[in-house]
C-alpha positions in Angstrom: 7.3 -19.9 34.2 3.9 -18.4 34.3 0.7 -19.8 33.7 -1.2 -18.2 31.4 -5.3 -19.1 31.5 -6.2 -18.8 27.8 -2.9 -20.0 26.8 -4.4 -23.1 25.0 -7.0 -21.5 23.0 -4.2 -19.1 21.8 -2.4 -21.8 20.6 -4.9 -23.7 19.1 -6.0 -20.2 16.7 -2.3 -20.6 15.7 -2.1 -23.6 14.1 -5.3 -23.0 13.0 -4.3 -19.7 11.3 -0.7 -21.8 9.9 -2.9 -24.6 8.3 -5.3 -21.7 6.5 -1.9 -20.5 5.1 -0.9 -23.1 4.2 -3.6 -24.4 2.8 -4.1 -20.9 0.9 -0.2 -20.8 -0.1 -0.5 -24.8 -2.2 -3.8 -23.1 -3.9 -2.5 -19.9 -4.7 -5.3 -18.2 -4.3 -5.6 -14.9 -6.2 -5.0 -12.1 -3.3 -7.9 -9.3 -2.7 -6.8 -5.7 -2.9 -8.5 -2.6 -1.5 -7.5 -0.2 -4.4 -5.5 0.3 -7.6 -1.8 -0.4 -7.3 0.2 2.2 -6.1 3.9 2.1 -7.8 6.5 1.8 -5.8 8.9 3.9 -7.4 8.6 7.8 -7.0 8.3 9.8 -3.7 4.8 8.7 -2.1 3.0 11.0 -2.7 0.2 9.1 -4.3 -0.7 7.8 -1.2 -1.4 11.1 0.3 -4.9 12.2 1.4 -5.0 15.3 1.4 -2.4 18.1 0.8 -0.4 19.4 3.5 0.5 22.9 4.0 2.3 24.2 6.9 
């Protein structure tokens, strides 16, 4: 088995990033988005930037 050196801290941010999920998961707090909702139906090409032409 290897020894890692910053094993500990890694694990350490882990549970710490589990209990914020959790914590955020009993609260249900309302999610952030970036943009309008795209639909998921269709082809995707709403999500395209700029128009391809070959």
């Amino acid at each position: 088995m290897q020894n890692y050196t910053r094993q500990s801290a890694y694990d350490l941010r882990e549970i710490l990033a589990r209990d914020k999920d959790f914590v955020k998961a009993v609260i249900k707090a309302k999610p952030t988005y970036l943009g309008d909702a795209v639909p998921v139906s269709g082809n995707g090409d709403v999500t395209n930037d700029k128009i391809f032409s070959p």
